[in-house]
PDB file of N, CA, C and O in Angstrom:
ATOM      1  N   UNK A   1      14.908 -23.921  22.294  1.00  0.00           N
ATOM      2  CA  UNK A   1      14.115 -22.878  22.905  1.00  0.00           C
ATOM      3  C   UNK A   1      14.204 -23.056  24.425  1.00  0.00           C
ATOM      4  O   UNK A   1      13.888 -24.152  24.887  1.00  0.00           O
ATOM      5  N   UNK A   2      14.678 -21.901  25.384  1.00  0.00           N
ATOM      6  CA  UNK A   2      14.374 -21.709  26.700  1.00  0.00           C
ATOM      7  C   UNK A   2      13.383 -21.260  26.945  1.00  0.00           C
ATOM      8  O   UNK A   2      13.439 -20.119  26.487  1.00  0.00           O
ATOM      9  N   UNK A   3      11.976 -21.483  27.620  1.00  0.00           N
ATOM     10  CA  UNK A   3      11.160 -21.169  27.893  1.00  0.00           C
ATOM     11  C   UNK A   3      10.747 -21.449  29.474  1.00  0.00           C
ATOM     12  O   UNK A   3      11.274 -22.419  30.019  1.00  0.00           O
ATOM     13  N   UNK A   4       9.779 -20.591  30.261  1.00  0.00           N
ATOM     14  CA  UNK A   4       9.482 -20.396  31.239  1.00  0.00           C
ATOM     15  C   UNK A   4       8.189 -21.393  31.482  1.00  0.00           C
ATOM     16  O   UNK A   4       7.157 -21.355  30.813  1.00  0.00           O
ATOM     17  N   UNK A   5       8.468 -22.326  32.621  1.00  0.00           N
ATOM     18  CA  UNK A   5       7.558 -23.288  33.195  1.00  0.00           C
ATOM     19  C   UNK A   5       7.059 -23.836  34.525  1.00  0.00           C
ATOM     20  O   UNK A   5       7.018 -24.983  34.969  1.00  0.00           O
ATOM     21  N   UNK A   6       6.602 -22.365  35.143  1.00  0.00           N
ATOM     22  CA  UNK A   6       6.673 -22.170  36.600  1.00  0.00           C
ATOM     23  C   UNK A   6       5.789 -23.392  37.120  1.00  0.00           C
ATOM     24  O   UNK A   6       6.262 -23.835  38.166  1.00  0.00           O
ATOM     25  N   UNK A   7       4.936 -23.894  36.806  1.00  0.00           N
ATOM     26  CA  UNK A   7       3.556 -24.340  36.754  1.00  0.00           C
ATOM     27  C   UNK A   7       3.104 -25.306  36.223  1.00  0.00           C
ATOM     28  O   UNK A   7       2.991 -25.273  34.998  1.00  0.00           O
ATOM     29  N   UNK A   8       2.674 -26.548  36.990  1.00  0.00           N
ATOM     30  CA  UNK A   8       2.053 -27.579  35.880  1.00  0.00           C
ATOM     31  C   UNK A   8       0.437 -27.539  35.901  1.00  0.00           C
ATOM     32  O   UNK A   8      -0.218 -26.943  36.756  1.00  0.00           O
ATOM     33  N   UNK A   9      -0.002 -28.140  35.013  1.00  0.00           N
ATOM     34  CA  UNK A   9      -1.089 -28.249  34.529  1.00  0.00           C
ATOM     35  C   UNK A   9      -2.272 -28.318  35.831  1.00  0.00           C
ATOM     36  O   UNK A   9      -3.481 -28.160  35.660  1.00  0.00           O
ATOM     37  N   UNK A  10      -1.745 -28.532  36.865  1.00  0.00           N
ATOM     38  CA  UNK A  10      -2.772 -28.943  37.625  1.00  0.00           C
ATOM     39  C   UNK A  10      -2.802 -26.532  38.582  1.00  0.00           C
ATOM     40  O   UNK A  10      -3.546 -26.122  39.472  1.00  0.00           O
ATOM     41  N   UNK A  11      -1.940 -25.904  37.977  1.00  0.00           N
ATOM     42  CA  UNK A  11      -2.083 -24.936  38.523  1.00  0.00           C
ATOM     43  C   UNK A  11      -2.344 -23.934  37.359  1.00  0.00           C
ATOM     44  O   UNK A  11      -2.093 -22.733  37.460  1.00  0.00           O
ATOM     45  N   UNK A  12      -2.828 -24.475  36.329  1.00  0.00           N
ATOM     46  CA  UNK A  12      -3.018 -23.584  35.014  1.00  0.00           C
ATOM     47  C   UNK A  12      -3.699 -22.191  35.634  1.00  0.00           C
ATOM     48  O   UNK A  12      -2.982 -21.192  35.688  1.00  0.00           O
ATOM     49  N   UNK A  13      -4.548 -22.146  35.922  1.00  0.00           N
ATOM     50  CA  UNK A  13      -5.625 -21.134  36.338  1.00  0.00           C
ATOM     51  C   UNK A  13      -4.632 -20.374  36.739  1.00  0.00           C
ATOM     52  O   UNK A  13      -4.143 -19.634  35.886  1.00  0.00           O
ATOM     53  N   UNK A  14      -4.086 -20.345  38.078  1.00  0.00           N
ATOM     54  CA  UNK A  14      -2.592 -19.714  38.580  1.00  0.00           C
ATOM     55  C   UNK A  14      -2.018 -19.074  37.928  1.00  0.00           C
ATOM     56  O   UNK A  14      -1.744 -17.900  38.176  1.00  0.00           O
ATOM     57  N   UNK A  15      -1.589 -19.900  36.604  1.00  0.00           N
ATOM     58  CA  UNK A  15       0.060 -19.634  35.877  1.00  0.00           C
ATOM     59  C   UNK A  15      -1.208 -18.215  35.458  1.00  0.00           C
ATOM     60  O   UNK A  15      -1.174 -17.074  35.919  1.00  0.00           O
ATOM     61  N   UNK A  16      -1.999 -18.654  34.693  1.00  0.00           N
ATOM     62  CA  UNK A  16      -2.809 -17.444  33.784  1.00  0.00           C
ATOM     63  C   UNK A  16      -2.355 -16.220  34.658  1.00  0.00           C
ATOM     64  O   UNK A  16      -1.511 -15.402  34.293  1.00  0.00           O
ATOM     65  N   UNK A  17      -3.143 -16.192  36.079  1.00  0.00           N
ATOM     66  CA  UNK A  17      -3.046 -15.314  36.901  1.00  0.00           C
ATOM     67  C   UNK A  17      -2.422 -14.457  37.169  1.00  0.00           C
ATOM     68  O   UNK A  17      -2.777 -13.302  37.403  1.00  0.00           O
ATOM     69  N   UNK A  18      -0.885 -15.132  37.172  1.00  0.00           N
ATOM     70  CA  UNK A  18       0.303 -14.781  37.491  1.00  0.00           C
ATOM     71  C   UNK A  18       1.253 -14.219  35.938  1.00  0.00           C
ATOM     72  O   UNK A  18       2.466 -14.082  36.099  1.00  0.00           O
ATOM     73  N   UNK A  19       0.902 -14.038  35.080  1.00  0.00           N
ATOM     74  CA  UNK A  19       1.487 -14.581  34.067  1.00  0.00           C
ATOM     75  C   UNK A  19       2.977 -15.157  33.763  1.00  0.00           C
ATOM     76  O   UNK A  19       3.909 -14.449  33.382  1.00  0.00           O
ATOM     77  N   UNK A  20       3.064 -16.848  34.041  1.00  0.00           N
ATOM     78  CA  UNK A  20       3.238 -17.833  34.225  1.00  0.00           C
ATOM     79  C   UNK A  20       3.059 -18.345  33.178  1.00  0.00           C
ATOM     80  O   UNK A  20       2.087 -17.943  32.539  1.00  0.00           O
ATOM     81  N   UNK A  21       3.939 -19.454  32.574  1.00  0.00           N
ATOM     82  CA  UNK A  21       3.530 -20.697  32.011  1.00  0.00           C
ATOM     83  C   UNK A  21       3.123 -21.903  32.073  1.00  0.00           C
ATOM     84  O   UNK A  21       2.264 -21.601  32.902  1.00  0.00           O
ATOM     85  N   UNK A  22       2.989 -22.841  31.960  1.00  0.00           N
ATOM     86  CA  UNK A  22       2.896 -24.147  32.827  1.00  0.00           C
ATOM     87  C   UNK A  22       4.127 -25.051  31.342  1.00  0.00           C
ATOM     88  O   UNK A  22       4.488 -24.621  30.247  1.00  0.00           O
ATOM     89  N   UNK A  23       4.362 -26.148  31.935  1.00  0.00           N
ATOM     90  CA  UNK A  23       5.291 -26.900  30.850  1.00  0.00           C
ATOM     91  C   UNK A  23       4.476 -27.081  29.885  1.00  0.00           C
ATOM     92  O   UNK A  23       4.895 -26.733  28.781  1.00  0.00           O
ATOM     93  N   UNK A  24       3.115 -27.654  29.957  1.00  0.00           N
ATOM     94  CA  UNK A  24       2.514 -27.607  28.583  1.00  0.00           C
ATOM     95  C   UNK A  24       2.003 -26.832  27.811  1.00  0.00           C
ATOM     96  O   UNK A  24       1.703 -27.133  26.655  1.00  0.00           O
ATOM     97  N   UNK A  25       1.792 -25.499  28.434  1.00  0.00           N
ATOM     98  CA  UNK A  25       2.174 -24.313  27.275  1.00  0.00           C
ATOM     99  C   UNK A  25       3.269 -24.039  26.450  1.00  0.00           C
ATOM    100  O   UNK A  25       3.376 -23.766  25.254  1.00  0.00           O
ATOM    101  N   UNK A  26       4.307 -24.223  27.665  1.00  0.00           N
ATOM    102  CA  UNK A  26       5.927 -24.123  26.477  1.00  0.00           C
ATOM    103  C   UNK A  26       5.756 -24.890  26.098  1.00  0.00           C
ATOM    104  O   UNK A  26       5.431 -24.610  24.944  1.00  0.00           O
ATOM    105  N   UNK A  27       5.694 -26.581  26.317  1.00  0.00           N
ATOM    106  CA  UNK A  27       5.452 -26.920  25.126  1.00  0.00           C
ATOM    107  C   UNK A  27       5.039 -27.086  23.532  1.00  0.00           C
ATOM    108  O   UNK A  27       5.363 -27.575  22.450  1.00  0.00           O
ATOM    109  N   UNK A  28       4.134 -26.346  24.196  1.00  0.00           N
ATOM    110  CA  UNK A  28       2.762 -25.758  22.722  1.00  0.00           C
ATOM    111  C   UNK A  28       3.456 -24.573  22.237  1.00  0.00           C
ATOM    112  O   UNK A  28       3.047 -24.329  21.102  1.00  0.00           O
ATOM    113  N   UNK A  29       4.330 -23.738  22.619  1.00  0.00           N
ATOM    114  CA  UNK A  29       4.760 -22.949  21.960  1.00  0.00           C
ATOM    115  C   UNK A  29       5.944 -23.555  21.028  1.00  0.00           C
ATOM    116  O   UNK A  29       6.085 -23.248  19.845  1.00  0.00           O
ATOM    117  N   UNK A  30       6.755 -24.441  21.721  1.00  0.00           N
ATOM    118  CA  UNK A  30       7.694 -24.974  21.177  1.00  0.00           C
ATOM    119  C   UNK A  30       7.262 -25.559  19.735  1.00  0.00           C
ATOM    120  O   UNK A  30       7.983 -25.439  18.744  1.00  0.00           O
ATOM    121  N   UNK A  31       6.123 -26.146  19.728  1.00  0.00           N
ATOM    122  CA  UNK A  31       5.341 -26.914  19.231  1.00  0.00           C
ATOM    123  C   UNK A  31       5.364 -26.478  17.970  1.00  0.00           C
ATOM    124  O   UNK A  31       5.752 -27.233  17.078  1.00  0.00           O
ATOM    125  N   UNK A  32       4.929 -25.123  17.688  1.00  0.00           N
ATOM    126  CA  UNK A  32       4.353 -23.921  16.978  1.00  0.00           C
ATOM    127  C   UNK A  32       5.569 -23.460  16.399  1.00  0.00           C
ATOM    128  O   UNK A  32       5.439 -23.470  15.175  1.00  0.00           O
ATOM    129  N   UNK A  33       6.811 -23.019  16.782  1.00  0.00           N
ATOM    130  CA  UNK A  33       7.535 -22.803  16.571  1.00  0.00           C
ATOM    131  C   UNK A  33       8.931 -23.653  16.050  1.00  0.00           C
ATOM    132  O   UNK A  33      10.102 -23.281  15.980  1.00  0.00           O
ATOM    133  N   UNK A  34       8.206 -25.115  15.676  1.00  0.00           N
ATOM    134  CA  UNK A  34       9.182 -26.322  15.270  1.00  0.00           C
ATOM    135  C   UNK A  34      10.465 -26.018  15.846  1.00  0.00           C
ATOM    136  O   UNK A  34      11.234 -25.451  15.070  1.00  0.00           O
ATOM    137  N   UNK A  35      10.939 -26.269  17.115  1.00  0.00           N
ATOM    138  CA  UNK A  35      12.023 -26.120  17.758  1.00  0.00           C
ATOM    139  C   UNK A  35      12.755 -27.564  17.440  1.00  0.00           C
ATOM    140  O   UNK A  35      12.064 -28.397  16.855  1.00  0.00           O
ATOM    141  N   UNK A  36      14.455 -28.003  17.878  1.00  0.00           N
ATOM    142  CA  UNK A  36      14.420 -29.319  18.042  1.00  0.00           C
ATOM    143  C   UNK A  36      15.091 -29.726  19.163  1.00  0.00           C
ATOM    144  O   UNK A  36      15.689 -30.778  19.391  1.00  0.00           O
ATOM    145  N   UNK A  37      14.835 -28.326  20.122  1.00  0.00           N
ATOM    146  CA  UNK A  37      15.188 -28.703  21.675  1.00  0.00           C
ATOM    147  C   UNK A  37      14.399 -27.803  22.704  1.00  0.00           C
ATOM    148  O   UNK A  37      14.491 -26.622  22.370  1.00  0.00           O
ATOM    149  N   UNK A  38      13.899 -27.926  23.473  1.00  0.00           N
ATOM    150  CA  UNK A  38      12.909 -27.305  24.294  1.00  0.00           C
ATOM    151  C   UNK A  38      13.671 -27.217  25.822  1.00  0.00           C
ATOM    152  O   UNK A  38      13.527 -28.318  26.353  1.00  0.00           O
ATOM    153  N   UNK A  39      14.315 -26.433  26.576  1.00  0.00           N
ATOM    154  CA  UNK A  39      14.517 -26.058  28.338  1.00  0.00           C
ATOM    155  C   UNK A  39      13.453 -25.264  28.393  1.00  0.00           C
ATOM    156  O   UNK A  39      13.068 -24.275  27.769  1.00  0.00           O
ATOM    157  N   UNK A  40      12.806 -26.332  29.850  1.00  0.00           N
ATOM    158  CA  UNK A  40      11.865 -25.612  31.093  1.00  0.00           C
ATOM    159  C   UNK A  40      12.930 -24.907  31.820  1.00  0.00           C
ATOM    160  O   UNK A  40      14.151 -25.033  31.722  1.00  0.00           O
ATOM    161  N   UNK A  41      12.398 -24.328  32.383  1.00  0.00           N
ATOM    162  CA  UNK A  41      13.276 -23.100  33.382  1.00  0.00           C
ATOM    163  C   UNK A  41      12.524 -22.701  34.155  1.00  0.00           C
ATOM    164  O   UNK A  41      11.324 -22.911  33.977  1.00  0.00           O
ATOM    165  N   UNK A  42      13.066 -21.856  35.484  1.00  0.00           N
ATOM    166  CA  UNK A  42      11.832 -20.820  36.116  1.00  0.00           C
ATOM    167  C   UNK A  42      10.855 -21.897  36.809  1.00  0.00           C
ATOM    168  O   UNK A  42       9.647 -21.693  36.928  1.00  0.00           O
ATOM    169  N   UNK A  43      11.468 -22.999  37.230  1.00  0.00           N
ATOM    170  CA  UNK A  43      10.365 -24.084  37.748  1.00  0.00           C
ATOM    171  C   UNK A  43       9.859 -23.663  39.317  1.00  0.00           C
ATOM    172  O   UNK A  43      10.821 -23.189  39.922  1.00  0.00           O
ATOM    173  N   UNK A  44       8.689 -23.696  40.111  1.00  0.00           N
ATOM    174  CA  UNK A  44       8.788 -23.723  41.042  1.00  0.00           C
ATOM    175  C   UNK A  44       9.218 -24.483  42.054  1.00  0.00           C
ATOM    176  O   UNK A  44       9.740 -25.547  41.720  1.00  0.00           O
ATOM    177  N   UNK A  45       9.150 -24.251  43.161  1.00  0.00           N
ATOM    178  CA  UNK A  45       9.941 -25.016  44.373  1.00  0.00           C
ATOM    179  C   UNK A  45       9.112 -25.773  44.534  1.00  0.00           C
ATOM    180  O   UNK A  45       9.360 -26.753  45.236  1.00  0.00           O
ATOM    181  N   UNK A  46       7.725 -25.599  43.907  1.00  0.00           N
ATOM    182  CA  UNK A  46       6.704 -26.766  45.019  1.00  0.00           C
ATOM    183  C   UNK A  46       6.754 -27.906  44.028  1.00  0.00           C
ATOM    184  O   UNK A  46       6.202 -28.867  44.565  1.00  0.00           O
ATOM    185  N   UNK A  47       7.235 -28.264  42.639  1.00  0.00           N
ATOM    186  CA  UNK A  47       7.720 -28.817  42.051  1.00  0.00           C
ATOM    187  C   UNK A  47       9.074 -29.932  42.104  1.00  0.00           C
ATOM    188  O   UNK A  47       9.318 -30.885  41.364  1.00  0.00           O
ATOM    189  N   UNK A  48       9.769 -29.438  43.192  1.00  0.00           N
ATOM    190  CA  UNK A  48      11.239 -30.088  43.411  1.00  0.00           C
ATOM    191  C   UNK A  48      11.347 -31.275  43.290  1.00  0.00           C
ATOM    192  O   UNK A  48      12.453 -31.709  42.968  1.00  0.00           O
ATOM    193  N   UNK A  49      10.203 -32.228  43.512  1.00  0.00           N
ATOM    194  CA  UNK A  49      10.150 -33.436  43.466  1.00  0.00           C
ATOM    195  C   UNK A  49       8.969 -33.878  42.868  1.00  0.00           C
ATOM    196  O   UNK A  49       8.231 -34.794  43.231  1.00  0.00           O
ATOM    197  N   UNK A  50       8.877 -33.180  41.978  1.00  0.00           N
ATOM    198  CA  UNK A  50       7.434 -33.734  40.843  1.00  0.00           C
ATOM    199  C   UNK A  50       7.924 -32.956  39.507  1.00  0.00           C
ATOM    200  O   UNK A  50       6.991 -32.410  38.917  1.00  0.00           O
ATOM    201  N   UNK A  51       9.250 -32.789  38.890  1.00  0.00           N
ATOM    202  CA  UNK A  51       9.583 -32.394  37.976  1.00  0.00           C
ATOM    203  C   UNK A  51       9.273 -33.273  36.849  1.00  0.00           C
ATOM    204  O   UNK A  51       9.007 -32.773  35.756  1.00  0.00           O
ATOM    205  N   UNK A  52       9.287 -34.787  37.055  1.00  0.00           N
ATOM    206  CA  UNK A  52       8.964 -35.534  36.262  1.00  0.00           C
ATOM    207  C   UNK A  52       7.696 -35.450  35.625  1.00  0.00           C
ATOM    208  O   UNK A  52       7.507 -35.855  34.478  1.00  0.00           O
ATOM    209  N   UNK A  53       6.774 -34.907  36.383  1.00  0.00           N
ATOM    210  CA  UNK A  53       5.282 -34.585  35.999  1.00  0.00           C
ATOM    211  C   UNK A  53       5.016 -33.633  35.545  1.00  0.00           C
ATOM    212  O   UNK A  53       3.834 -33.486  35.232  1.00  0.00           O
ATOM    213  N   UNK A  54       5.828 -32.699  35.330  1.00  0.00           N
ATOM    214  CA  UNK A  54       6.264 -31.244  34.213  1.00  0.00           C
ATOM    215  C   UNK A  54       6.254 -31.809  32.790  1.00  0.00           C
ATOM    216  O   UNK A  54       5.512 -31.696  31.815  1.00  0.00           O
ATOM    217  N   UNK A  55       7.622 -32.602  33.133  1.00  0.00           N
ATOM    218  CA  UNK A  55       7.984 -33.499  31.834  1.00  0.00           C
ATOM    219  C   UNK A  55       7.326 -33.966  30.990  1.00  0.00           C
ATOM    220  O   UNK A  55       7.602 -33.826  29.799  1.00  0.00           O
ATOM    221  N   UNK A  56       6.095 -34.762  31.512  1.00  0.00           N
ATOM    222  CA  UNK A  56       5.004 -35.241  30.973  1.00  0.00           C
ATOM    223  C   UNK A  56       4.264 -34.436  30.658  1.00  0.00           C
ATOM    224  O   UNK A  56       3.832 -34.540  29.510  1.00  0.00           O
ATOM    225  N   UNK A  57       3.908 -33.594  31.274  1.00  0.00           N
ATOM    226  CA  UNK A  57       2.861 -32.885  30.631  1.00  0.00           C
ATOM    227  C   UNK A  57       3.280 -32.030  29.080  1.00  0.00           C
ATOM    228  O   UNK A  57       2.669 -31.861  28.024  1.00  0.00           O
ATOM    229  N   UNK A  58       4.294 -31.725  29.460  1.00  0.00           N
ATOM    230  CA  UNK A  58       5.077 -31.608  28.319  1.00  0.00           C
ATOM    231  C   UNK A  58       4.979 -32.514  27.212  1.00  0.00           C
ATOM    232  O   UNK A  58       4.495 -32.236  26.115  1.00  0.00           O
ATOM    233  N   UNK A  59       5.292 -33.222  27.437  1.00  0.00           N
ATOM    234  CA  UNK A  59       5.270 -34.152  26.495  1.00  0.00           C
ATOM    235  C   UNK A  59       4.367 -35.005  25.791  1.00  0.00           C
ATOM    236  O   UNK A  59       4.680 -35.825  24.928  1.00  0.00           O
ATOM    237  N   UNK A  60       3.013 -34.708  26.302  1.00  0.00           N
ATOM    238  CA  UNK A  60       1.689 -35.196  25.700  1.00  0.00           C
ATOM    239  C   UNK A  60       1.563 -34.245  24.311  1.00  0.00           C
ATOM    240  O   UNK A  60       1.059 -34.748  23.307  1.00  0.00           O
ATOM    241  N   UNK A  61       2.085 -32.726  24.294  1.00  0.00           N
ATOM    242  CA  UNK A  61       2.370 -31.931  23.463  1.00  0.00           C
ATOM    243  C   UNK A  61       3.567 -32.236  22.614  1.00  0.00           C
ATOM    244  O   UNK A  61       3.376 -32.236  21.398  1.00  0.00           O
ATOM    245  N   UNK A  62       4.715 -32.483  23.039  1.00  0.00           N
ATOM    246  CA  UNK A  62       5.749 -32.112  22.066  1.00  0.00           C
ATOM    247  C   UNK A  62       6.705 -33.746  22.412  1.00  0.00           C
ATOM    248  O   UNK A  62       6.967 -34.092  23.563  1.00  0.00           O
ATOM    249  N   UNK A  63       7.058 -34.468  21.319  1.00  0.00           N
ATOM    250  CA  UNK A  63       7.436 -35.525  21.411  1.00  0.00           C
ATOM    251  C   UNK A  63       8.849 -34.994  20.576  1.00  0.00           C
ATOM    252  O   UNK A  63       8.851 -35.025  19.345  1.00  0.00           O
ATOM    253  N   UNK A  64       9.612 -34.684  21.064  1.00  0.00           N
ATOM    254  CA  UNK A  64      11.185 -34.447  20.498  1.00  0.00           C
ATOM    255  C   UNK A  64      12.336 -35.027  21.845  1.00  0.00           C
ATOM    256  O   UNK A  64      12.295 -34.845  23.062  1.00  0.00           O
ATOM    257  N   UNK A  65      12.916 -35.471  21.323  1.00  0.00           N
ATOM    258  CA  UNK A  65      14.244 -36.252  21.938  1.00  0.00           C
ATOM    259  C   UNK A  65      15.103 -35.085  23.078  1.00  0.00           C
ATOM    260  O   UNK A  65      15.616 -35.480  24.126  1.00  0.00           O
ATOM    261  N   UNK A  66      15.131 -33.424  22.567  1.00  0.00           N
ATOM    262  CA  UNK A  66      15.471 -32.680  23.281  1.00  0.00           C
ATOM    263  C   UNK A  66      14.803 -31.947  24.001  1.00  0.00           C
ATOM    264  O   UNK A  66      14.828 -30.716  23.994  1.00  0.00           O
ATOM    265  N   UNK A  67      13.929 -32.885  24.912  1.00  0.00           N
ATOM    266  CA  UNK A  67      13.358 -32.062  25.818  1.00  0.00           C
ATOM    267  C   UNK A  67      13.959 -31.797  27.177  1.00  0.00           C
ATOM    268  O   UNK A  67      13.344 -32.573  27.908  1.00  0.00           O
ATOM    269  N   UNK A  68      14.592 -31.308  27.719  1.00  0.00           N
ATOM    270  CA  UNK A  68      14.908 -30.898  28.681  1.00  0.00           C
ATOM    271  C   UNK A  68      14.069 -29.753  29.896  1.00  0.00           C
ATOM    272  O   UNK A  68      13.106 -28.987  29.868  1.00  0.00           O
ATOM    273  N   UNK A  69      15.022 -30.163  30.826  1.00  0.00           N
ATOM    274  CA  UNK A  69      14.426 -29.183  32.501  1.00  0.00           C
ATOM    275  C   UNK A  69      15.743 -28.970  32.885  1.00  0.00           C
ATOM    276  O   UNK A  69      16.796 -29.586  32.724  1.00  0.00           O
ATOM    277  N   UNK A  70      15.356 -27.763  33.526  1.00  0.00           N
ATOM    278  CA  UNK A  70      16.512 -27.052  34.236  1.00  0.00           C
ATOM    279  C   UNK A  70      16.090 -27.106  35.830  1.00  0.00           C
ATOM    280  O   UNK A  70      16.827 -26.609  36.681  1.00  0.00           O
TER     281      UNK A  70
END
């Protein structure tokens, strides 16, 4: 699954706003949808160097080997 993950958790309110995801929504969708590979995409710039913290948040949700970021 490619899914859209402009947003991490700490800008949820935002993503809502905007309609936006954050990684741990795709996650949760992924989740729902028993995927067995998950791409973030659509990341923001203010992210460039905190992608790793996408990841995670992600991943408190969805524990699969193919998780990926774009």
């Amino acid at each position: 699954m490619i899914h859209d993950s402009t947003l991490g958790e700490d800008l949820k309110d935002w993503a809502l706003e905007t309609k936006h995801s954050t990684s741990k929504e795709a996650a949760e969708v992924a989740k729902n949808a028993n995927v067995k590979q998950l791409i973030l995409t659509h990341i923001s710039s203010r992210y460039c160097d905190k992608k790793e913290m996408l990841l995670q948040d992600a991943k408190k949700v969805l524990q699969i080997p193919g998780l990926l970021r774009n």
